[in-house]
N, C-alpha and C positions, 0 to 999 in steps of 0.2 A: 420437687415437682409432685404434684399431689393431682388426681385425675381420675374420673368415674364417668359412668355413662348417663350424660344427661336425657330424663325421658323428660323436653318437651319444656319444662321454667327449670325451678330449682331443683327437683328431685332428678334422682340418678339409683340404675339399679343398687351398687352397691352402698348408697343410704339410706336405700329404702326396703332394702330385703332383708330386715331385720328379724329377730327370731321370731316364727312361727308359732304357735299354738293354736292348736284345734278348738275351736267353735262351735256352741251347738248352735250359732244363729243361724239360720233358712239363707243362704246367698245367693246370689248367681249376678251376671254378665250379661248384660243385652248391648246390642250393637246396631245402630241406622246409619244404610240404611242395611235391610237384613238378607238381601237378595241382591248386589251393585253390581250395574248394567254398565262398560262401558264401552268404546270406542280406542283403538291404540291411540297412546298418545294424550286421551283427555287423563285428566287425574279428578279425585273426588275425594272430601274429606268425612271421615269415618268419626261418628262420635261414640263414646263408650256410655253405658249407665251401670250403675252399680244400684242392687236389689237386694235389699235385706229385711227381713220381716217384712214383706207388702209395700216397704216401701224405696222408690225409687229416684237416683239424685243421679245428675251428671258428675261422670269421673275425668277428670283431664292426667289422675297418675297412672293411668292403661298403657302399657308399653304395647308397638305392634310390630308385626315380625311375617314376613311375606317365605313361601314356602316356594322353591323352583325359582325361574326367571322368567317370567310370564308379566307379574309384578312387580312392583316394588312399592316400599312404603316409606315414611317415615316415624321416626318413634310415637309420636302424634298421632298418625292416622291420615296422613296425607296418601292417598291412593293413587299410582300412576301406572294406568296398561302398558304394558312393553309390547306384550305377543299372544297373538287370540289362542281362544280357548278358557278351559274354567281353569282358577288358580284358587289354591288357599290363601288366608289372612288368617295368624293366629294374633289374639289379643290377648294380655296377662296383665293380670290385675297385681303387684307384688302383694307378698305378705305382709301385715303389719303386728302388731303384739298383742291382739286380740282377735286377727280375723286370718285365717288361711290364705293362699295363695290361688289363685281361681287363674280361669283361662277361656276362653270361647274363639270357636272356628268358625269362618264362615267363607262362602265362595263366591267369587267374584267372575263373573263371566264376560268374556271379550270378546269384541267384533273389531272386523276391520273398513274403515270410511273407503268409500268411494274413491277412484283414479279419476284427478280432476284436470290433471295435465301432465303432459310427455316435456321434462327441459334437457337441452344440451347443457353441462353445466359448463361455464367457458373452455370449451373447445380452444386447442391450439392453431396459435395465427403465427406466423407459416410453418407448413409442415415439411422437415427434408426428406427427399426421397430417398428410399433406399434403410427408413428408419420405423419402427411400431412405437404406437404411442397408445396407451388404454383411455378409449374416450369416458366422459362421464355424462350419462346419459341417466337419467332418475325420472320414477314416475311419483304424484306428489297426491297428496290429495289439498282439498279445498283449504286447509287448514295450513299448508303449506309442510306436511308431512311425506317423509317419504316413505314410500310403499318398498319394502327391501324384498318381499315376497312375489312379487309381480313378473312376470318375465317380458322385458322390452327388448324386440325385435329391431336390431338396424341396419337399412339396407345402401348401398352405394349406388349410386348411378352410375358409374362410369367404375368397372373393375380394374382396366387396364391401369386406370391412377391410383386406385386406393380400392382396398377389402376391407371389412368388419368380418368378425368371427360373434362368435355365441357370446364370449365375456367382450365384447366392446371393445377387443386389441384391433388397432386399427392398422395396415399394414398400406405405408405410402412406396407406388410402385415406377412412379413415374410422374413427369412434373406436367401441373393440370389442376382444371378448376373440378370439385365432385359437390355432388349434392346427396347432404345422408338424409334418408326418412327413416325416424321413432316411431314404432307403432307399438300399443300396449291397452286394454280395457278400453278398445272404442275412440282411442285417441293417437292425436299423430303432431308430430313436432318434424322440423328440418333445419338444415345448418351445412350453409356454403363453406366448405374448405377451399383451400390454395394449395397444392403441395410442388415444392421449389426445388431446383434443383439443389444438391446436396454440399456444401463447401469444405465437408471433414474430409480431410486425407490419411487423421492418422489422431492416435488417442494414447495419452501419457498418464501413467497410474501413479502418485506418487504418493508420500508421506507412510503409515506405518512403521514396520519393524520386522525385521526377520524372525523375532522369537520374543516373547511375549508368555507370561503366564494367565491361566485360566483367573478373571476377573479383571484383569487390564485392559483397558479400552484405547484401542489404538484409531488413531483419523486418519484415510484415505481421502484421500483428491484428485479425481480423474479431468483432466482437460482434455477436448478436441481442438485439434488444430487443423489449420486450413496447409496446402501445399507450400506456402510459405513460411510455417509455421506459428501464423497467426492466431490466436485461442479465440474460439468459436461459443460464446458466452452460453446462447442458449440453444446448443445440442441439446436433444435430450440424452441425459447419461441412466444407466439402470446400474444397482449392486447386487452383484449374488454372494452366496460364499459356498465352494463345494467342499466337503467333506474328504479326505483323501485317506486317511487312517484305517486301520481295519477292526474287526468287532473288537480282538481282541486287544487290541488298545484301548477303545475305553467305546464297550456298547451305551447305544442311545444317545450319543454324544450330540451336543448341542452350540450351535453359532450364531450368532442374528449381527445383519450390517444395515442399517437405515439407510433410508435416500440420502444422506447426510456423510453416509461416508465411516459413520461411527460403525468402527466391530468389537466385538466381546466375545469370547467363548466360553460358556462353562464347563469344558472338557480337557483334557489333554488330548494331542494328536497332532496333526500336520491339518489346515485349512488352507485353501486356495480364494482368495478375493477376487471376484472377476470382474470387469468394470465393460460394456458393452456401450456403443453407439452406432445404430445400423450396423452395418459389418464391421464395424472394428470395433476390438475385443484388447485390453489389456487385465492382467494379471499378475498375482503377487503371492505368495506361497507363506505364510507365517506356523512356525513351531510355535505350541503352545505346550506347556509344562506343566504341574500342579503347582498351586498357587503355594504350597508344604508348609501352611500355618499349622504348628504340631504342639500348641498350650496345656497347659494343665492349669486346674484353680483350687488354687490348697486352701482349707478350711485353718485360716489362724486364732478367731476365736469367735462367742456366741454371747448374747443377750438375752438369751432364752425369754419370752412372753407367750406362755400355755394358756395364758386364763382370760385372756381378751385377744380379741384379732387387731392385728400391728396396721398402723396407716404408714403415714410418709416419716421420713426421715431428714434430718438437716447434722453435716457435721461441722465444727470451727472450732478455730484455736481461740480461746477466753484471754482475756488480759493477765490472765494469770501466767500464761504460757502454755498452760495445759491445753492437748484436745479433751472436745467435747461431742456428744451427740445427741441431740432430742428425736423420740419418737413420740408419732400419735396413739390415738386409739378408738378402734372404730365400732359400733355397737356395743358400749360400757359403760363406764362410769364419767366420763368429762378429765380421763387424766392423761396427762403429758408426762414423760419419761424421759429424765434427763441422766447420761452415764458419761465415766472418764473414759477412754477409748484412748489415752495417751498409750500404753500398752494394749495395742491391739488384741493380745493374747489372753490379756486379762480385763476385760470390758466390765465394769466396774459400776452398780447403780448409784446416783450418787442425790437425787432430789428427784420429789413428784409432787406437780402441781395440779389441782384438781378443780377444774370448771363445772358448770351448769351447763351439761351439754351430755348426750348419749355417745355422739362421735366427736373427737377431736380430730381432724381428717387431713387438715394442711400443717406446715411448722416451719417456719423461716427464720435467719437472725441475719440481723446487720450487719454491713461488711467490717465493722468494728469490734463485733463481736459482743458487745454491751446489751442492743434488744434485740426480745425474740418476739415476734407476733404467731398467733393459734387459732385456727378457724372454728367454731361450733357450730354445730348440727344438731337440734332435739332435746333444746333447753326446755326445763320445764315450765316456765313461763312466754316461750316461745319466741324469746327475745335472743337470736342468737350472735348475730354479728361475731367480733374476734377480740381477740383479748391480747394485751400487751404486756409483755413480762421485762423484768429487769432481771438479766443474765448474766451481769457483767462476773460474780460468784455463782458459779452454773450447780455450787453445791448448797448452797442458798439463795435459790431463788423467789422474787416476790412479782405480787400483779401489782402494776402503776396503774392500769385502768382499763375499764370495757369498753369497747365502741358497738353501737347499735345503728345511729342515725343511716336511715335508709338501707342498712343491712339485713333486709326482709328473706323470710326463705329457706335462711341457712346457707351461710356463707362456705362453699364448699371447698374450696381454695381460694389462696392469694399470695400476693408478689410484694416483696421490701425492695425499694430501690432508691436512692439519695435522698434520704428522710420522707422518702413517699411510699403508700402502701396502696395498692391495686387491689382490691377485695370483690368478689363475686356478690352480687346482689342476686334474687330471687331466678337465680339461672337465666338472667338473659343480659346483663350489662356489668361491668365494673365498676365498682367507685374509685374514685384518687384521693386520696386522703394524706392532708399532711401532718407530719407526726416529728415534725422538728421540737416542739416542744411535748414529748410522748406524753405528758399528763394531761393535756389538753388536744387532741389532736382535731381537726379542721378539713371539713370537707371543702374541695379544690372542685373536682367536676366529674363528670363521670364518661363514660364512651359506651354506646349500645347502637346496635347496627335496626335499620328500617325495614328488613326484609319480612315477609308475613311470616309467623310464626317462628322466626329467632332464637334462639337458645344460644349458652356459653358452658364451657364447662371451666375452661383455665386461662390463665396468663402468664405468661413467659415476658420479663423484659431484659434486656440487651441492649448496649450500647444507646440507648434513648431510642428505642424503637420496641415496643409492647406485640407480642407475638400472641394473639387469642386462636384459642381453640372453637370452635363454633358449629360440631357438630353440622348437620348441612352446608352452613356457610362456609366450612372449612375454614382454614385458615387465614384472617386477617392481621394485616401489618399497619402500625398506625403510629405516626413520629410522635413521641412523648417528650422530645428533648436532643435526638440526634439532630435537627437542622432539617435533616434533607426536602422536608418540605413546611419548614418554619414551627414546626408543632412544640409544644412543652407541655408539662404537666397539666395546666391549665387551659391547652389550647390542646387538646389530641388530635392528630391530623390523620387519615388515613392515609396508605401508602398504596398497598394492594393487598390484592389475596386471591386465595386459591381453594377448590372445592373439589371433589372425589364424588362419584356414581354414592354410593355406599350410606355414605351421608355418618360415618362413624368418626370422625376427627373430633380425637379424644384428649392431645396433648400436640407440643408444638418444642421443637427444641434448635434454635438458631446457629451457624458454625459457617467459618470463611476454609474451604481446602489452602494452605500457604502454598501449595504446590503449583496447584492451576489457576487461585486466584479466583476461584469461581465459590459465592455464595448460595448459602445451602439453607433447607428446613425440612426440619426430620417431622412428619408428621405421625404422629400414634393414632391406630384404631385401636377402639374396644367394644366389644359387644358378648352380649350373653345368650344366644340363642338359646343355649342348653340351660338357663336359668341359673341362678348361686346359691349353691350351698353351703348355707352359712352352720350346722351345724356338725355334720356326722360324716358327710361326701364331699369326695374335692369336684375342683367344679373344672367343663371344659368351655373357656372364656374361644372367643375366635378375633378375629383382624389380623392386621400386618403393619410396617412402617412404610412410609412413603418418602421418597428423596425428590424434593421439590428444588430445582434450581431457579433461584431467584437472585439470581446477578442482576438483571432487569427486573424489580420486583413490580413493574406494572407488567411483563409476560410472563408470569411465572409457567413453568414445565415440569411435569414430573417425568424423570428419567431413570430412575429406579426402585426397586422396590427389596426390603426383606421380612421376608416368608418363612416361620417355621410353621411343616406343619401338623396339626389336630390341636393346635394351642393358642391362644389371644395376648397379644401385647400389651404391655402398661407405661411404665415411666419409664425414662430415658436419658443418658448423658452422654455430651460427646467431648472428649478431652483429645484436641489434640487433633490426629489420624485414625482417633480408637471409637470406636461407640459400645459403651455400659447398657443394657438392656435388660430390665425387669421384664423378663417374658408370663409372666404368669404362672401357669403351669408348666411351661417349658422352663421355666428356673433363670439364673441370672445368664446371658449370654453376652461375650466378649466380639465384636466385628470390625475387622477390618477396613476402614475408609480411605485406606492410600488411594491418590492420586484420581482421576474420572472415574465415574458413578454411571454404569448403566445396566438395565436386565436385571434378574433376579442375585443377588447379593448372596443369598444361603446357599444356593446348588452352582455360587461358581467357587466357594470352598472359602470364602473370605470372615469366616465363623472360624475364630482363634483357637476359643475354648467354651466349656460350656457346664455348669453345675446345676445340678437339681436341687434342690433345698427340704432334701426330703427330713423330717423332723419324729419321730416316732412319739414323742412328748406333744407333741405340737397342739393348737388349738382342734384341729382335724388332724387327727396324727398322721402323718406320712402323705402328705398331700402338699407339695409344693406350692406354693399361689407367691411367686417375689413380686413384690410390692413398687419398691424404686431404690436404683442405684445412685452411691456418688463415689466419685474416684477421688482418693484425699491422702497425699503423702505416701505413695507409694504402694496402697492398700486400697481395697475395693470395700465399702460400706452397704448394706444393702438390708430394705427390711423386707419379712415376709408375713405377711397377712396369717399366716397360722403360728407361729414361730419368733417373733420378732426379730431384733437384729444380730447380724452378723458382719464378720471382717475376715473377709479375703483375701490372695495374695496372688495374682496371676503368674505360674513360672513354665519353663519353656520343658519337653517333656525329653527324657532320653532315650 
C-alpha cells in the first residue's frame, strides 16, 4: 500500500515537499478573498496566487489548514463556518527545488443567520406514563440550519400530565392530552401529545457476561414486559453504566454503553449496566480485567537506505522459491530496490532498477510472482505513468515496458489485480488497464467519482471489489468483478461509501472478523499540520484509523477508532485478528482485532507491541517515519522513510 496526502489533483505533501533551497527570488502568497465574511454553515472557496518577481499566477498546489474549530477547510480551500467569531486559515505553499516553502494567514470572520423557525422534531406518539423521554425541539434558520446556541423554552399546558425541564426531558405523569409551546428568537412552535396509561410491569436485562476484559464488547437487551409477560416493543428503554471500582483500581476509568445495548470498558474494575423504563430498573454487574496483551518486537534484520528516503514495500516468493522484496524511492533518483529476505537476518541487495522519475513511490508484483509494476513521480520529461518489470529472476531484473496513456500527474499509487492494474491518474480517478499481454497492455476504463472538487489518493482491490481512498469523499466501494452488483473490470459499479468530518482518508484496507462475521474497512488518515521535513528534522504527521463496519456496505458505520497520540498514521495491514501499522513517527504498531470493535482501540490496551524505528544512520538519523507494513511468513516487513527496510519478529514478553 503506498499512500500520501493528496492536496486537491495529483499532488500530495509528501511528493511535493521535496528538498528545499533558498531563493533569492521576491515571493510571497496572496489569497481571495482577503477578509471572508461568513454566516455558520455557508462555506466559500479560497483561491491562492503565487507572486514572484511582480509577477502573479493562480496556485491550485496551496495546501489549507484551518486553526481551532470554528472552521474548517479543505486542502483546496473549500471554507466552511462551524462557530462564530474570527478563526484562522493558514495556507502553505510547499517547497519546490528552486523556490522555499512560503505560507499566509488570514482571518475569517463569522456570524450567526437569523432563527427562522421553532420544530418539534418527531415527538413521541404515545407517551407511557410513568416514563421521560427527551423531546427534540431545534430552532433552525432559513437555511434549514440548526442554531445549537439558542436557548428554546418549552412549556406544558397541563402539568398534572406532563413537565419539560430546561434540557427538554419530558416527564409523562399521567394519562392525558398536553399541548407543548417552543419559544425561541421571536418564534414559537406547538405539538399535541397523548400520554397513555403505561403497560410495563416489569423489565428483563439480558445478554452480556459476567466478566469480560478491557476492549470486549459485550451486547445487552433489555425487554419490557407487560403483567402477563408480554414484551412491550416500544417502551422506551435508556443504558447507563455505573462505575463501581475504587480510584485505586484503576483512576479515571472509562465505560460507554450506546442506545444499542453495546458496552466496552477501557479500564479494569467492576461496572454496573443499568437498563431503566419509567420505574423499572434492571441491572447487570460485569468484572472487567486487563486486556494483558504483553508483545515484544525483536529486530531480526535491516536493509539499511541512508541516502534516499524509502517509499513502499511489496514482499513474495519468486519462482525460484526464494523470498523477495522491492522497495521504492522517494525524492531520488527513479530506483527500485530489490533484496533476498529468504533469511530474514540477512536481507541481502540483490538488483536495482532505475526509472525516469524523482519518486518511485508505489511497488506491487503479481500473485505469480513473475510481474512487478512501479509508479513515477517527477520524470524528466513529465511523462510519468508506471513501469512494468519482469521479476520472475528478482536478481535480474528487466523493463518489458512503460505505460503513459492517460497517466497524467504522476501516478502516485496503484493496484495489480487478475492481469488488471488500477493506477492513479492526475489525483482524481483510476485507470484499469489490462496487462494480460504485459508488453502491450490496454486500456479497459477508468472509475472517477462526480463530486465538485474530488481527489483520490489510493486503491485497494479485494475480492473484486476496489476500495479507493478519496480524501473528502472518504472511502468508496465499487464492484470490479465480485458480482455483487454485476460490475467487472470494464464495467466498475459502485457499491457504497463512506466519509469522515476531517476529510483526511488517506488509505483503505478491507478484512471480514471470522468470529462475528461482520465486514470491516480500516480507513487511514494523514495529515501534516506541522509540515515535512524532508531533510535534518523528523516530522510530527497527525490522524488516526477508522473502523468502518460495512456488512451493509450501503449503511456503512464507523464504530471505532485507533488513536496514538502526538503521531499520524500511514499504511496498513490486517492479517487475520491482527492489524500491522506503519504509524509514522510512532513506529510500526502491532493491534489487536479479536472479536467486536468499538470505542477507542489504544487506551482499552488492544496495542500488542510497539517498536520505534529509530535509525542513527538513517536519512534523518534517529527520527522514526515507518512507511508501510506486510506480514510474510511469520516475520513482520516494514519500510521506513528515513532507513529503509526492515524484518521483525513479534514474540510474547516474559
Amino acid at each position: 500500500m503506498s499512500y500520501r496526502f493528496v492536496l486537491g489533483t495529483a499532488t500530495c505533501v509528501v511528493a511535493c515537499l521535496v528538498f528545499a533551497v533558498s531563493s533569492a527570488t521576491a515571493q510571497s502568497l496572496e489569497l481571495e478573498p482577503t477578509r471572508p465574511t461568513l454566516q455558520v454553515g455557508q462555506s466559500q472557496q479560497l483561491k491562492a496566487y503565487y507572486v514572484a518577481d511582480g509577477k502573479r499566477m493562480r496556485d491550485t498546489t496551496v495546501l489549507f489548514y484551518a486553526r481551532g474549530d470554528g472552521v474548517s477547510t479543505s486542502r483546496t480551500g473549500q471554507v466552511t463556518a462551524e462557530a462564530p467569531g474570527t478563526h484562522e486559515i493558514i495556507a502553505l505553499r510547499p517547497a519546490t527545488e528552486t523556490q522555499d516553502r512560503i505560507s499566509k494567514r488570514i482571518s475569517v470572520t463569522v456570524s450567526q443567520p437569523a432563527v427562522a423557525e421553532i420544530v418539534f422534531d418527531a415527538p413521541p406518539v404515545p407517551v407511557y406514563a410513568g416514563t421521560r423521554v427527551t423531546l427534540s425541539v431545534k430552532a433552525r434558520t432559513a437555511t434549514n440550519r440548526e442554531r445549537e446556541d439558542v436557548t428554546v423554552q418549552v412549556e406544558s399546558s397541563a402539568p398534572e400530565v406532563a413537565t419539560v425541564d430546561r434540557l427538554h426531558r419530558m416527564t409523562a405523569k399521567a394519562p392525558g392530552r398536553v399541548v407543548l409551546t417552543a419559544r425561541a428568537a421571536g418564534q414559537t412552535a406547538t405539538t399535541t401529545l397523548e400520554v397513555v396509561a403505561n403497560p410495563v410491569a416489569s423489565l428483563d436485562l439480558s445478554g452480556g457476561a459476567d466478566s469480560a476484559r478491557t476492549g470486549d464488547v459485550l451486547d445487552f437487551d433489555a425487554t419490557a414486559r407487560t403483567e402477563a409477560g408480554t414484551a412491550v416493543g416500544d417502551a422506551p428503554i435508556r443504558y447507563a453504566v455505573r462505575t463501581d471500582h475504587t480510584e485505586e483500581i484503576a483512576p479515571g476509568a472509562t465505560a460507554e454503553i450506546g442506545s444499542d445495548g453495546r458496552f466496552v470498558a477501557e479500564d479494569a474494575g467492576q461496572y454496573t449496566v443499568v437498563a431503566t423504563s419509567g420505574r423499572h430498573i434492571a441491572t447487570h454487574t460485569v468484572t472487567i480485567t486487563p486486556r494483558g496483551l504483553e508483545g515484544a518486537i525483536e529486530v531480526v534484520g535491516r536493509g539499511r537506505v541512508s541516502t534516499v528516503h524509502t517509499s513502499d514495500l511489496w514482499v513474495w516468493e519468486a519462482p525460484d522459491g526464494r523470498d523477495y522484496a522491492i522497495t521504492g524511492t522517494w525524492g531520488g533518483d527513479g530506483e527500485a530496490y530489490f533484496w533476498d529476505v529468504t533469511d530474514p537476518s540477512n536481507i541481502t541487495p540483490v538488483d536495482t532498477v532505475t526509472v525516469d522519475a524523482r519518486t518511485v513511490n508505489d511497488v506491487k508484483v503479481s500473485d505469480d510472482g513473475r510481474t512487478c509494476i512501479i509508479s513515477r513521480e517527477g520524470a524528466s520529461d513529465r511523462k510519468n505513468g508506471m513501469v512494468i518489470l519482469d521479476c520472475s529472476d528478482p536478481t535480474d531484473v528487466s523493463i518489458v515496458t512503460e505505460y503513459t496513456h492517460r497517466l497524467t500527474g504522476g501516478v502516485h499509487n496503484l493496484f495489480i489485480s487478475e492481469d488488471h492494474v488500477y493506477a492513479l491518474s492526475n489525483g482524481r480517478r483510476y485507470e484499469i488497464i489490462n496487462i494480460e499481454d504485459r508488453a502491450s497492455p490496454t486500456r479497459v476504463t477508468d472509475f472517477e467519482l462526480e463530486t465538485p472538487g474530488h481527489s483520490i489518493h489510493d486503491v485497494w482491490v479485494d475480492d473484486g471489489i476496489a476500495y479507493s481512498s478519496n480524501w473528502d469523499d472518504g472511502i468508496v466501494m465499487v464492484d470490479v468483478g465480485n458480482g455483487v452488483k454485476g460490475g467487472s473490470p470494464s464495467n466498475p459499479v459502485e457499491i457504497g461509501r463512506y466519509a469522515y468530518p476531517s476529510g483526511w482518508n488517506h488509505a483503505a484496507f478491507p478484512y471480514t472478523d471470522a468470529a462475528t462475521g461482520k465486514d470491516w474497512v480500516v480507513a487511514g488518515d494523514e495529515a501534516f499540520p506541522n509540515g515535512l521535513n524532508t531533510e535534518n528534522e523528523p516530522t510530527i504527521p497527525a490522524g488516526w484509523l477508522h473502523f468502518v463496519d460495512v456488512t451493509d456496505p450501503e449503511t456503512p458505520s464507523e464504530e471505532a477508532r485507533y488513536r496514538v497520540p502526538e503521531a499520524g498514521s500511514h499504511n496498513f495491514w490486517v492479517d487475520g485478528d491482527t492489524l500491522y501499522v506503519a504509524y509514522y513517527n510512532a513506529g510500526l504498531r502491532v493491534v489487536d482485532l479479536s472479536g467486536d470493535l468499538k470505542g477507542n482501540l489504544y487506551e482499552q490496551g488492544r496495542e500488542i507491541a510497539h517498536l520505534k524505528s529509530y535509525d542513527p544512520e538513517g536519512r534523518i538519523p534517529n527520527a522514526a517515519m515507518a512507511w508501510g507494513p506486510q506480514p510474510y511468513k511469520g516475520h513482520i516487513f516494514f519500510s521506513d522513510w528515513n532507513s529503509g527496510l526492515w524484518a521483525v519478529e513479534l514474540t510474547s514478553e516474559e
